[in-house]
Steps between C-alpha positions, in 0.01 A plus 500: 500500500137550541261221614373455136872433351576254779211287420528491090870406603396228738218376237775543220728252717188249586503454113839479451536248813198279368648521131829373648349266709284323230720562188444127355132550517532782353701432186329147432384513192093433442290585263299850477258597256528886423162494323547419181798216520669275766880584613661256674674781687612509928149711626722602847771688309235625229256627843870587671548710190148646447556649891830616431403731190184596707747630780674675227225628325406647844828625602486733191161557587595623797847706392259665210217618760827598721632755239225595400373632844851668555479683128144628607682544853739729364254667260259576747817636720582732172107585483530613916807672446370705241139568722702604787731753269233632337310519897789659639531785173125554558554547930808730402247684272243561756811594756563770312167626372424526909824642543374749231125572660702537787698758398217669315357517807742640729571792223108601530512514857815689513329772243198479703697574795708769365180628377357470837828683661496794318102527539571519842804735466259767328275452753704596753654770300103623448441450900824673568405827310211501671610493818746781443207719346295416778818541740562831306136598512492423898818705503333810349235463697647470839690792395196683451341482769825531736514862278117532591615474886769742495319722318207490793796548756672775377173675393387500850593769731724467732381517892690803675641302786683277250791661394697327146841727552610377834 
């Protein structure tokens, strides 16, 4: 019970002790003018009842503002619901359009790679050729010249103290 229950229910029980207490004062009977006649009427019970419909009155006053917070409570807890579904959908959404971008992405740097790959394949095929023209070219050459040398040597004549059939 919170601090604000306990002391309507110890004020509630101050009335009810008093009323108890004083209960021939209160239902004497006197005379009480209402405004436009006289009532010979007891003015404790008629002020005992006044507070006891007021107390009512504010009970339901109180049970009505109760319900009607909890029906906004649970409407508001519909309303959140529905903004957090419709936040989640839109997260998934963007999940999956950077899942897409992502993939996009990947598949033009694997073509640019591949691209890339066989760029440098053919020019290593071009740098290869050339190589084995030049090597083919450096080939001929040194062949040339090594035919150049013997042709010097055997051209020149042979010195007569050398002696090739021994």
């Amino acid at each position: 019970m919170g601090v604000r229950s306990a002391f309507l229910f110890v004020v509630v029980l101050l009335i009810v002790a008093l009323a108890a207490l004083n209960w021939g004062a209160l239902s004497t009977p006197t005379d009480v003018w209402l405004g436009f006649m006289t009532v010979s009427a007891p003015l404790g019970l008629i002020m005992l009842g006044l507070t006891t419909v007021l107390a009512a009155f504010f009970l339901v006053y109180v049970l009505y503002l109760h319900s009607s917070v909890l029906i906004d409570t649970k409407r508001h807890t519909k309303e959140m619901q529905a903004q957090r579904d419709l936040a989640d959908k839109a997260e998934a959404s963007r999940f999956t359009e950077l899942r897409n971008f992502l993939e996009a992405q990947e598949n033009k740097h694997m073509a640019q790679n591949a691209d890339r790959q066989s760029a440098i394949l053919a020019r290593l095929e071009q740098l290869e050729t050339a190589i084995r023209l030049r090597s083919d070219q450096t080939d001929n050459t040194m062949a040339a010249h090594i035919g150049q040398l013997e042709d010097r040597i055997e051209r020149r004549p042979v010195p007569a103290d050398i002696n090739p059939q021994v």
